[in-house]
N, C-alpha and C positions, 0 to 999 in steps of 0.2 A: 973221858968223853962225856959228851953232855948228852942225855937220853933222847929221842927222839920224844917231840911231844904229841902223845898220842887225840885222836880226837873223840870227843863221848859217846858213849853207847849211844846205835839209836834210840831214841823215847820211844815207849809204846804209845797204839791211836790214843786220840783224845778219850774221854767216854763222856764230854759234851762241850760245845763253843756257846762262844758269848762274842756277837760282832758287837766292833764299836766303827763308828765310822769319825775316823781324823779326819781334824780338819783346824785351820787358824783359830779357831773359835772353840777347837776340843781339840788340844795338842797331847805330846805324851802326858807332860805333868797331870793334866786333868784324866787324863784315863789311870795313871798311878795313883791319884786321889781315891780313886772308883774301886780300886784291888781287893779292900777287907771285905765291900760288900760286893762285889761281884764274887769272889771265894765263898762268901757265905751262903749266897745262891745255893752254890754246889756243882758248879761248870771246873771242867779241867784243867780249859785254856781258853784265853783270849782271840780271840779272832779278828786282825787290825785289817781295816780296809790300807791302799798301798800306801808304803811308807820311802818312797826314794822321791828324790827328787824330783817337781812338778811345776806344770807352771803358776807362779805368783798369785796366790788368792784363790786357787784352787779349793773346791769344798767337797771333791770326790779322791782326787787326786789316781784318777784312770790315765791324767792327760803327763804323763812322764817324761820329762827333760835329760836326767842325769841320772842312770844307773847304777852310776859308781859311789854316789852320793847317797845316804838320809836327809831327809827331807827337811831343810833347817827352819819352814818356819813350824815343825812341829815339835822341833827341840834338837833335830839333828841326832845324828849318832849318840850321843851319851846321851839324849834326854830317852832316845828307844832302850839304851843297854841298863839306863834305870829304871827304867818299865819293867824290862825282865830282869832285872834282882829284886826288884817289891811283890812281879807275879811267883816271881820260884818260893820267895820269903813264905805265902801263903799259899803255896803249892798249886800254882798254877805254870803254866806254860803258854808261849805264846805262837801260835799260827798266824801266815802273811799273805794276802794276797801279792799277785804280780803280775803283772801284765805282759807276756812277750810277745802279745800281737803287732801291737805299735805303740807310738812317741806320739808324743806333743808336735805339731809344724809349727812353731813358733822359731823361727832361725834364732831369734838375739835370744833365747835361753837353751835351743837344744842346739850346743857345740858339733855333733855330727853332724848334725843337717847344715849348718852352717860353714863348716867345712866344705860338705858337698857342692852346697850353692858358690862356695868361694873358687876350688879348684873345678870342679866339674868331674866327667865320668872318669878321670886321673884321681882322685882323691884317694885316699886309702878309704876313708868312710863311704866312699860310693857303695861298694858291697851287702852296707848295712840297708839300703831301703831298696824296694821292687820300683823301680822308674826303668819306662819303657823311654830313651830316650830318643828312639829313633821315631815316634810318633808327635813327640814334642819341636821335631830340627831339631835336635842338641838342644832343648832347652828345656829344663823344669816347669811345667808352671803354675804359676800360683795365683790363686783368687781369692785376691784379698784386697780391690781396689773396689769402693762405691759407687765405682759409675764406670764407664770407657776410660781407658788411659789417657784419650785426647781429652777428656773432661777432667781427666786430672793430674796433669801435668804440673797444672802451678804451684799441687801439693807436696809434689817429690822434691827432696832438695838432698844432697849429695853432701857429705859431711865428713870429710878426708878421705877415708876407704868406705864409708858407708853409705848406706843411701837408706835415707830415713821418707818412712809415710806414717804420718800422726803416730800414734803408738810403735808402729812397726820398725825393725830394721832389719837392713839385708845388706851383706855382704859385697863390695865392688870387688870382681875381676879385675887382677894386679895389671897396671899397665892401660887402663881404663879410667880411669880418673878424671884426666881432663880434656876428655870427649865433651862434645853436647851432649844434653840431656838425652834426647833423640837416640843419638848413636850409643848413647853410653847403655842406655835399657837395653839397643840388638846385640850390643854387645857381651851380654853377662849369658850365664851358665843357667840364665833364669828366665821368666816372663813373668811378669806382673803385668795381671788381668781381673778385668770385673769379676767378680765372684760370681755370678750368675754362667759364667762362662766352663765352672768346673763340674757340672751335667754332661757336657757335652765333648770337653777339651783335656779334661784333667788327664795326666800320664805316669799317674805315680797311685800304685794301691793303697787305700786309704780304709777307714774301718767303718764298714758299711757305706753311708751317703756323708760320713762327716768331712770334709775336707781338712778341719784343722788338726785329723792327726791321723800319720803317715803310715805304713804299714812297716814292719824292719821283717827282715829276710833272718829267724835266727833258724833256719834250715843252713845256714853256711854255719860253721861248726867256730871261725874264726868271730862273728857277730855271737852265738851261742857265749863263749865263753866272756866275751867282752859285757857283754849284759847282764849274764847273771851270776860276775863273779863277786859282785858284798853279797847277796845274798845268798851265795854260798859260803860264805865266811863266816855270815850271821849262822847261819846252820850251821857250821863244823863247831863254831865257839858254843856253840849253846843259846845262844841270844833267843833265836826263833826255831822250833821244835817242829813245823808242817807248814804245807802251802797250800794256799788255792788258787787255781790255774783259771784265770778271767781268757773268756774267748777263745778255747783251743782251735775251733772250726774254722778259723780264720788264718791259721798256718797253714804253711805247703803239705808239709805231713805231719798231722799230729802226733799219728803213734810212733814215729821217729822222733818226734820231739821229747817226749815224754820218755822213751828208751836213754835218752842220753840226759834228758832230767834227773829219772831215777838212778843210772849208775854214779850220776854226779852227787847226787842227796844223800847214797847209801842208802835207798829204798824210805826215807822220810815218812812218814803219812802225807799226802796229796791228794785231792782232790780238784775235779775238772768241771765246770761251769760247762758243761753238755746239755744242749735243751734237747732229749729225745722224743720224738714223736709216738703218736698213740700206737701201743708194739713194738717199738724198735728198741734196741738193746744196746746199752753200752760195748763196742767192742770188745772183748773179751781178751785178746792182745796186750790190750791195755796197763801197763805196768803202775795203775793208780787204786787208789779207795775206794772209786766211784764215783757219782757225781756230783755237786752239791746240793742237790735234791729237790729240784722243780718236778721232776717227775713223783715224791714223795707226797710233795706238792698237791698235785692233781689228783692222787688216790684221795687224800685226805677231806681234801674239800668236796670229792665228786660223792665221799659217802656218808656226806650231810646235804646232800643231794635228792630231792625228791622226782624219780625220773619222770612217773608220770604228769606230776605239776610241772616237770621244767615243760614238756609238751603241751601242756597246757598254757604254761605261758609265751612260749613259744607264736603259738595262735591269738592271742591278746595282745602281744607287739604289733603280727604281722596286721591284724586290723586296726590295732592303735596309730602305729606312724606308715600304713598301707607304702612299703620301702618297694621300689624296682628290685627284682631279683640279682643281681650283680651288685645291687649297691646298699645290701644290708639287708634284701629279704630272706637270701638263701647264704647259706655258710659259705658251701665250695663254690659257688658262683659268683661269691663277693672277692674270696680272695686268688679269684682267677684274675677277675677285673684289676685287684689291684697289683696282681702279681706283674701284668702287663706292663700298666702306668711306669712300676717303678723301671720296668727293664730298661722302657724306651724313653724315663725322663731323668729319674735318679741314678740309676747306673748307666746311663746309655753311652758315657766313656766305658764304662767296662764290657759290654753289649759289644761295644766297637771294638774293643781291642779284643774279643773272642773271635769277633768277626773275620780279624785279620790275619791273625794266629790260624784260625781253622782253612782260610784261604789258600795260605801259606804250605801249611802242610799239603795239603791237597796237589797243591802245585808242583810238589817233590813228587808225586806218583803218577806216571801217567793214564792209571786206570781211573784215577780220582779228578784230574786238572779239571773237568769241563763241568763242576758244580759251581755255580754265578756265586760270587760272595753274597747276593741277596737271599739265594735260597738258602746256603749256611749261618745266614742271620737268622734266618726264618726258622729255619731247626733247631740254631739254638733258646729262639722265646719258645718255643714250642714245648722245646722240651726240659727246659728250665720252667715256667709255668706248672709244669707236672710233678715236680719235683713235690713230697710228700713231705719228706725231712730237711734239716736244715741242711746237709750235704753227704750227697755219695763218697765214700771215702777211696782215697788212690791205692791205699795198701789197708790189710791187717781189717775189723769189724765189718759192718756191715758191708756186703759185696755189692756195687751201682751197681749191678743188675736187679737186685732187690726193688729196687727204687725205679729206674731206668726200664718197665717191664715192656715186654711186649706190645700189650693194652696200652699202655702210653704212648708209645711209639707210631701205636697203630691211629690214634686220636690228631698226634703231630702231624700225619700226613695228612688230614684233612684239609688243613689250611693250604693245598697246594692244590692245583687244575689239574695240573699234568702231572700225570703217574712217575713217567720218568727225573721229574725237577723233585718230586716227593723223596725218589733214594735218597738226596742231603740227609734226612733225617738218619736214615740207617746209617752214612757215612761217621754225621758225628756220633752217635751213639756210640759205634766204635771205637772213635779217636778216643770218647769217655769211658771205656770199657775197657781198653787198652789190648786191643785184637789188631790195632793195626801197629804194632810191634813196642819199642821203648825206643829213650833215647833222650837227651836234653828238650830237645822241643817237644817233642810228643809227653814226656812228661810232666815240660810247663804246665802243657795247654791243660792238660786234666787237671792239675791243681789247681790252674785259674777257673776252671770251671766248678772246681769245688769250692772254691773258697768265693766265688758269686754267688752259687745258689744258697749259702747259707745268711750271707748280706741282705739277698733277696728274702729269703723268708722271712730273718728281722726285719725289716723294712713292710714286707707286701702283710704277713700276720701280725705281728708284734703291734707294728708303730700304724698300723693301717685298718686290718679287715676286723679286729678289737674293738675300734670304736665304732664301725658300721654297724658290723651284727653286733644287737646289744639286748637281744630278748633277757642275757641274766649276766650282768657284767661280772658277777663271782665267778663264772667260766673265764672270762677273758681275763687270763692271767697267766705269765709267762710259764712255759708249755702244758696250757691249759688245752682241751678241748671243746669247745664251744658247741660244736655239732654233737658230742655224745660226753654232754657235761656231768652225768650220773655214774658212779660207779659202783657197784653193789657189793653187801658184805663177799661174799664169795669171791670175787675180783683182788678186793682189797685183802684178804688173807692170801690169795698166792700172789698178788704183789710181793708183800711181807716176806713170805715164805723163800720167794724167789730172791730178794736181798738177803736175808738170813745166809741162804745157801752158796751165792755168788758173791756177795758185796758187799758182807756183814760192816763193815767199818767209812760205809758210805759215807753222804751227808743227806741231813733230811731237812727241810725248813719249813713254814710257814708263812713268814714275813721276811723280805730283804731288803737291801736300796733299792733295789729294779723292780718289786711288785708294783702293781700298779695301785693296789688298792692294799691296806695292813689285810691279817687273816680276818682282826674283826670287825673290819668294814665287810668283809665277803661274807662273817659266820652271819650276819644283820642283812645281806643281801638274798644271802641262798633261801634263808625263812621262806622267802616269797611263792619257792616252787612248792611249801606244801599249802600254799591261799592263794593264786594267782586269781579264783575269780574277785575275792577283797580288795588285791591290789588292782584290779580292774578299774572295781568304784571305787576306790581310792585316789586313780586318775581321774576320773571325771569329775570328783567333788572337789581335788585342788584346781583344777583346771579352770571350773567356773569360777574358785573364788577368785583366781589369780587375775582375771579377767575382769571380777566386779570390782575388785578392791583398790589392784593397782593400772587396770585397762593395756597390763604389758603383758601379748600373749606369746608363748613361743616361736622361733621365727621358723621352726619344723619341727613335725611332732617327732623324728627321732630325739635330738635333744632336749625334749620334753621328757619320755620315756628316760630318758640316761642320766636327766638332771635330777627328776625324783625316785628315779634307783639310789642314786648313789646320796642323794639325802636320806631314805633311810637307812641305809647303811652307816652313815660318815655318825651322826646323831644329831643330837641337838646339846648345844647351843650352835648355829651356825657362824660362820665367820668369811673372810678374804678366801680361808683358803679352798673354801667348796666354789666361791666365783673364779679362783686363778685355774684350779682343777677342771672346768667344765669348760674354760677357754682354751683351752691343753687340748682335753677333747676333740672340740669340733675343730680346731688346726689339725689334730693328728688325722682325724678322719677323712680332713680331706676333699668334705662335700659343697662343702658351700664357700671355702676360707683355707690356708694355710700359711705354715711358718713363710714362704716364699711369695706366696700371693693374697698376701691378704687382703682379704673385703671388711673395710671398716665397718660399714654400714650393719653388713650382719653381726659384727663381731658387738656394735653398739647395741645390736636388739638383743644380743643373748645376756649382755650385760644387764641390762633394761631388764628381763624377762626372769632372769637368776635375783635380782633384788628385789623382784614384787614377788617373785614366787618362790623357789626353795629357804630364799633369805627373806622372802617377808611375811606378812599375816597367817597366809596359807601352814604355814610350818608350825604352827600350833596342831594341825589338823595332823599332821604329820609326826609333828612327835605324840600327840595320842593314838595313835594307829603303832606306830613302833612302838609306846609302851607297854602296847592287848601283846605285841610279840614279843616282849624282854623275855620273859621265861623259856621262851623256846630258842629264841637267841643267846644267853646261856646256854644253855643243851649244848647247841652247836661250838659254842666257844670253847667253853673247860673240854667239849669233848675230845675237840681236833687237838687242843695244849697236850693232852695226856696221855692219846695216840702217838702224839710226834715225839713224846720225850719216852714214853713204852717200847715200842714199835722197834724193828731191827734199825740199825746202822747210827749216826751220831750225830746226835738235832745240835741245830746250830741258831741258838735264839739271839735274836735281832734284837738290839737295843731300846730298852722300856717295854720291850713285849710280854717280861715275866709279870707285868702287869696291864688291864687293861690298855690298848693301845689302839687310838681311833688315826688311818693317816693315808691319805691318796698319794699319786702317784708324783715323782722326784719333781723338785725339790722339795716339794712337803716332807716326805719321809726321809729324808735324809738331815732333816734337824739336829742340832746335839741336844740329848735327854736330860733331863735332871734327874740325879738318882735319889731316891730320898730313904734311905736305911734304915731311918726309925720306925718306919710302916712296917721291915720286915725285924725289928727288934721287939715288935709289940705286937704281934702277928697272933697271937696264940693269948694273949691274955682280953682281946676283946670279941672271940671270937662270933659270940653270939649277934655282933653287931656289923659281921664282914658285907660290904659291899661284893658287888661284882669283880671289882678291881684286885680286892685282897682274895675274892675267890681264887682269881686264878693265879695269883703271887704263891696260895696255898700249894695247888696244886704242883705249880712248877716245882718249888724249891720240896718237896715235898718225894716229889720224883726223881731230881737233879739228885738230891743227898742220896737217895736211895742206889741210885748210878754210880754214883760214887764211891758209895759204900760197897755193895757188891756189885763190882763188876761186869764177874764170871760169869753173870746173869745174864749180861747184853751181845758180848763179843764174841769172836767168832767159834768158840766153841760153846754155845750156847744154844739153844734150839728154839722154836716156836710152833705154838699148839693152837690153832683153834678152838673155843670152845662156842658150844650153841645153848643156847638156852631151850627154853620150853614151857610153852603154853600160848595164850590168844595175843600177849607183846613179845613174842621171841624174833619177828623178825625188826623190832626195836631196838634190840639189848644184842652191841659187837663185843665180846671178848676173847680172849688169849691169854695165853699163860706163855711164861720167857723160865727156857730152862727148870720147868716144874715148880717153882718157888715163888711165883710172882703171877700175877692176874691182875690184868688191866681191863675195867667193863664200863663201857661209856651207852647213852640215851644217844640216839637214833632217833630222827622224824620224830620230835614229842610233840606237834602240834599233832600229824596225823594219831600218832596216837592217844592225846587225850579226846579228840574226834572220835578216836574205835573205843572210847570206854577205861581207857589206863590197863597198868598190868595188871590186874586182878591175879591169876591162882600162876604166873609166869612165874617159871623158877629157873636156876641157871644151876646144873652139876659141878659142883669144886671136886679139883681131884683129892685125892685121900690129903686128910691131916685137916689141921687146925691153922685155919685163916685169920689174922688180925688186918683189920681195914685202915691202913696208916693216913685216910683224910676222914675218919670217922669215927673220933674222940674213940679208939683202940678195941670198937666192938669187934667179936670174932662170931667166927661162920665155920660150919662143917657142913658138910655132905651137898643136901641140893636149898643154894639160899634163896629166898624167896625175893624177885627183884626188885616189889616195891621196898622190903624192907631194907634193901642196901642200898637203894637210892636214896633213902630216906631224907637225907640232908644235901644231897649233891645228887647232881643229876650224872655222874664221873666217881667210880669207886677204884681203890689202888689197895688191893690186896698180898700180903705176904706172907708166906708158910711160916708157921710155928713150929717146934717139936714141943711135945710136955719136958718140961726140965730147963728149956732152953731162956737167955736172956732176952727180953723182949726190949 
C-alpha cells in the first residue's frame, strides 16, 4: 500500500512580516528577485497582498474574480509556488491575505456572478451572494449605466447570448434572445440602471458603499468550502504558512467564520484586519493571533504625541478655519453629522432593507405590529449613529449591549414627540440584542445590522469625519483617535503588557496600503503638537505669501490648514502627488465637492491654491520651518521603527519603510518600491555619514536580526518590563526590557525637552549585568546609564545582556 501522504507540521508565528503589495507591475518574479534582500533584513516571512484571481489590471487585487484560481497576471500558480521555494531557500516563509468578504461584480470575469445573473435565484451559485430578491421583483440590479436606460439604449446591443454595454457584459436569459431590446432587459434575472441609482435601489450587499463588489455569504459552509479551498491547498502543501483576514466585520458571523477557518488551517497563524475602537477588545473567542495591528498603531503614534500641544492645536484650528461644530469643529458632533448623511445617502438601500426586515418581524408579534416602519427607520439611524465601534457582534466578544447602552438608547428617543412611537427604539434594540427570541429571520436582521454599522463607521469616520476634523491629521489614521489623540507612557506599557499577556503573536504595524498618510509623514506631522503656537505663524506667513506671490488663496481655510499639515509632513521636494492627495481630501470630506458631485469650480481653486502654495514659492518657507524640526522629527521616526519591531506581538513592515518612507494615502502608497540592497551591503562601512534614511535601515535590520536571532525573547513565553528612568528628562526616556535580556529606550517629546534644558543628571536603572548597545558601535552599560550618554548618537538605543565569558 502506498502510505498516506501526510501534511506538514504546522509552522510556528512568524517573528516578523515584510508586505509586499502585487500587482502587474510587481508580479511574483519581481518579488522572488527581492528574497536575498528582504532575508537579509531579517523578516521571517513574506507578507503578499491577495494572490487569486482578480479583476484585469488590478493594482490591489482586493477585487477577486476566481478563487479557485492564482492570479495569472502575477505569474499564476507556479510563478507563487516559486516564490515560495526561493523564500523557504533563504528561510523565509510566506503569509497571504484573502478576502472572504466579497468578489469583484464584474459578471464577464466573476463566473459565479454570471451564473447567477444567467439562471437566477435557481442557480446553484445563488447561495454564494446576500441578494434580497424579493426587494428587487426578481431582479438583481445593477448600476452600471451612465445615464437612464432610456438614454441608453442605443448602447446596448445584444451579441448571441450576451448583452454587451461598452466594456461590460452580461449574461442573456435562455429563451430570451430574440425579444426586443425593451422586453429583453424585463426579461433577464437582472436590471441595468444608472448608477446613481444603487443609493437607493441596490439589493445585493456590497462592501461598504462600493457597488462593484458583491458581498458572498461564506457563513453557508457549501460557499466556505468553495472559496477557500486553493488556499487551503496552498497551506496543507506548504506554499503559504499564515493568513490575513481583510474585513472580517463584514461577515454574518465572524467568530464562526474564523472557527471553521481555524479547524480548516490546523490552527495556522491568522490574523484579522479588526479596526477596534478606543477600549474595545479583540473578542477573546476568537481562534486568531490577533489583529493586524491598527490598534498598535494608535499606541504608537499617540506616544509621540504631545497632549497638551495637541489641545493647543486643537484651538489654533478651531480659530484658523472657525468650522461649524458638526462639520469639523467638534470630533463627536462631526461624525454624528456624517454618520447621518451616509445612512440616508450611501446606504440608504441598506437603511431600507433594515427597515423592512425590522417591519416584518414586528408584524409576526402582535404585541410589536403597531410600530409605523418610519418610526423603526427612525430607531434604526438613531441607534446606528451611536454606534461607538465598528460592530456589535451577534455571538462570542464584545456583548451589543456594551455598545447598545442604555444612555444611547435613552438619546435615540429624543428624536421622537411621542413617548409612545419612541418604544421603536427599545423594540429594535431588542430584535439587536436578541431578547426577542432566535430564529432565521431574527438572526438575519442582527447580522444585517451588524455588518451596516460597521460600513457605516468606515464610511461616516474613516472615509468622512478624517478629513473634516483635521486639528492634527497624524490622528486621523485608521483606528486612530482624533478626540484623545495622546497616549501616555503609562497607557502605552499596559497596552504592551496587555498584548504580551493575551495576544503575544498579534500583528503590529505602522505603515500599510490603507494608512492614510506613511508613519513618517505622521512622525513630521505630530512634531507640531509640541509648537502649535510656530505652526500658528507659520500659517499666517505662507498664507500672506501665497496670496502675494501667486494671488491663489484658499478656497476654505479648512484645506488650507490640511494642505500645509500634510506639507510638512509629506516634505520637500513637492510633486503631483501632494496635489492628487489633497484633491482625495476635500472629495472625501465631502464639504464643498465629492467623488459623486463634483464641483469643478472648487476643485479648480484648490488646484489653483495647491500650485501657488504648498507647490509654489511659499514651500521654501516651509521646508525651512521643517528643517528647525528635522531633529525632532527623527526622535519621532527611529522611535516609533524601534517600538514597533521591540514591543510584543509581530511588526509587519510595509514595503520600503525599513527605510525612510515619505507617502499619502492610496494610490500613492500603494506604488511598487525599488529595493536597493547595496545601501544595506554598505550600511556599516560609511557610517559616520548615515542619513536619516540609513538611520532608520539601521535600526530596523538591526532589530529584525536580533528577532530572529533570539526569539524566545519576543514570543509568548516571553515577558515585558517596564522600565523608568529618573531625573528632570525621565518623563522623555520610554523603556522596557523583553524577557530580561533586551532593552529598548527611545526620546520622547525632544522638542519639549530640549525647551526644559535636555537630560542633564537623567539616568535610566539596567537591570543586573552587562548591557552592550547593538546601534552604538558595541558600547556597554551597567547599573544606572546616564541617558544623555546612551543617546549619544541616536536619539533610539537597543540594548542586550551580556554574561562575562560569553560571545558577543
Amino acid at each position: 500500500m502506498t502510505p498516506e501522504r501526510s501534511e506538514p507540521a504546522v509552522p510556528p508565528p512568524p517573528t516578523a512580516t515584510y508586505r509586499l503589495q502585487l500587482q502587474p507591475e510587481f508580479p511574483f518574479a519581481a518579488a522572488e528577485a527581492a528574497v536575498p534582500y528582504l532575508a537579509s533584513l531579517g523578516v521571517s516571512h513574506l507578507h503578499l497582498s491577495p494572490v487569486l484571481e482578480a479583476v484585469p489590471g488590478s493594482t490591489h487585487g482586493y477585487d477577486v474574480v476566481d478563487h479557485a484560481r492564482v492570479r495569472d497576471e502575477l505569474g499564476g500558480e507556479e510563478g507563487l509556488r516559486a516564490l515560495s521555494r526561493t523564500a523557504r531557500a533563504h528561510g523565509l516563509g510566506l503569509v497571504v491575505d484573502i478576502v472572504p468578504n466579497h468578489m469583484a461584480a464584474v459578471p464577464r470575469h466573476n463566473h459565479a456572478l454570471w451564473e447567477v445573473l444567467r439562471e437566477g435565484p435557481d442557480s446553484p451559485f445563488a447561495r454564494w451572494f446576500d441578494i434580497d430578491w424579493d426587494a428587487g421583483g426578481g431582479q438583481v440590479l445593477l448600476p452600471v449605466l451612465g445615464r437612464g436606460v432610456g438614454d441608453e439604449l442605443e448602447r446596448l446591443r445584444v451579441d448571441g447570448d450576451v448583452l454587451r454595454y461598452h466594456e461590460h457584459a452580461f449574461p442573456i436569459r435562455a429563451g430570451t434572445e430574440e425579444l426586443p431590446l425593451p422586453r429583453l432587459l424585463d426579461a433577464q434575472w437582472y436590471r441595468l440602471s444608472w448608477w446613481r441609482l444603487a443609493r437607493t435601489e441596490l439589493n445585493y450587499r456590497r462592501f461598504f458603499t462600493i457597488s462593484d463588489l458583491i458581498g458572498v455569504r461564506v457563513e453557508d459552509p457549501e460557499v466556505f468550502d468553495a472559496t477557500h479551498a486553493k488556499i487551503l491547498e496552498l497551506l496543507r502543501e506548504g506554499v503559504v504558512e499564515g493568513l490575513r483576514i481583510d474585513h472580517p466585520d463584514g461577515l454574518a458571523d465572524p467568530g464562526a467564520y474564523l472557527q471553521r477557518l481555524h479547524e480548516a488551517t490546523r490552527g495556522r497563524w491568522t490574523v484579522v484586519e479588526k479596526i477596534l475602537g478606543d477600549g474595545e477588545q479583540l473578542p477573546a473567542a476568537w481562534p486568531v493571533a490577533g489583529t493586524t495591528g491598527y490598534d498598535a498603531l494608535r499606541h504608537l503614534d499617540g506616544l509621540f504625541t504631545d497632549p497638551a500641544g495637541a489641545g493647543g492645536l486643537l484651538g489654533q484650528y478651531r480659530r484658523f478655519t472657525a468650522p461649524p461644530v458638526d462639520r469639523g469643529g467638534d470630533w463627536g458632533a462631526t461624525v454624528r453629522r456624517a454618520a447621518y448623511k451616509v445612512l440616508t445617502h450611501e446606504l440608504a438601500a441598506e437603511t431600507d432593507r433594515l427597515t423592512r426586515e425590522a417591519t416584518a418581524l414586528c408584524a409576526r408579534d402582535p404585541a410589536l405590529r403597531d410600530h409605523a416602519p418610519w418610526a423603526l427607520r427612525t430607531a434604526l439611524l438613531e441607534l446606528l449613529v451611536r454606534l461607538p465601534v465598528y460592530r456589535p457582534y451577534v455571538s462570542g466578544g464584545v456583548e451589543p449591549a456594551s455598545v447598545l447602552t442604555v444612555g444611547a438608547a435613552e438619546e435615540a428617543k429624543a428624536a421622537f414627540a411621542v413617548r409612545e412611537e419612541a418604544e421603536a427604539v427599545d423594540v429594535v434594540r431588542d430584535l439587536v440584542l436578541g431578547r426577542l427570541g432566535s430564529g432565521p429571520a431574527l438572526d438575519g436582521f442582527r447580522a444585517r445590522f451588524a455588518q451596516t454599522s460597521s460600513a457605516l463607521r468606515a464610511k461616516a469616520v474613516e472615509d468622512t469625519a478624517f478629513y473634516r476634523h483635521a486639528p492634527l491629521l497624524s490622528a486621523a489614521e485608521v483606528g486612530g483617535s482624533p478626540e484623545r489623540p495622546a497616549v501616555s507612557p503609562e497607557a502605552f506599557h499596559a497596552y504592551c503588557a496587555r498584548v504580551q499577556r493575551d495576544w503575544p503573536y498579534a500583528g503590529t504595524v505602522l505603515t500599510t496600503h490603507d494608512t492614510k498618510r506613511s508613519a513618517d509623514v505622521r512622525a513630521g506631522i505630530s512634531v507640531l503638537t509640541q509648537c502649535p503656537e510656530q505652526w500658528a505663524d507659520l500659517l499666517v506667513e505662507v498664507t500672506e505669501q501665497t496670496a502675494r506671490v501667486g494671488g491663489a488663496s484658499a478656497p476654505d481655510p479648512q484645506l488650507a490648514w490640511a494642505a500645509w499639515q500634510t506639507a510638512v509632513g509629506f516634505g520637500f521636494p513637492y510633486d503631483e502627488r501632494l496635489q492628487k492627495a489633497l484633491l482625495k481630501h476635500v472629495r472625501e470630506a465631502g464639504l464643498h465637492t465629492s467623488w459623486t458631485e463634483p464641483n469643478e469650480a472648487y476643485e479648480k481653486a484648490v488646484t489653483a491654491f495647491v500650485e501657488a502654495g504648498p507647490c509654489g514659492p511659499p514651500l521654501y518657507t516651509v521646508a525651512e520651518f521643517a528643517g528647525a524640526l528635522r531633529p525632532h522629527v527623527r526622535a519621532n521616526l527611529l522611535g516609533a521603527a524601534l517600538l514597533q519591531l521591540a514591543m510584543p506581538g509581530v511588526p509587519d513592515l510595509y514595503q520600503g519603510t525599513e527605510n525612510e518612507y515619505r507617502a499619502l494615502v492610496d494610490p500613492d502608497n500603494r506604488r511598487p518600491v525599488r529595493f536597493q540592497p547595496h545601501v544595506l551591503e554598505h550600511l556599516e562601512q560609511h557610517r559616520d555619514r548615515w542619513d536619516l534614511s540609513e538611520e532608520k535601515l539601521a535600526v530596523t535590520t538591526t532589530a529584525l536580526r536580533l528577532r530572529r536571532r533570539r526569539p524566545e525573547l519576543f514570543g509568548g513565553a516571553a515577558t515585558y518590563e517596564p522600565l523608568a528612568a529618573r531625573g528632570p528628562g525621565a518623563a522623555h526616556c520610554v523603556a522596557f526590557s523583553r524577557s530580561g535580556e533586551l532593552i529598548a529606550a527611545v526620546t520622547r517629546l525632544s522638542l519639549r525637552l530640549a525647551e526644559a534644558g535636555g537630560w542633564g543628571s537623567t539616568e535610566l536603572a539596567l537591570p543586573e549585568g552587562r548591557w552592550v548597545d547593538l546601534l552604538g558601535r558595541g558600547r556597554e552599560f551597567t547599573g544606572h546609564a546616564r541617558v544623555e550618554e546612551l543617546f549619544g548618537e541616536l536619539p533610539v538605543a537597543l540594548l542586550e545582556r551580556v554574561s562575562a565569558g560569553a560571545d558577543e
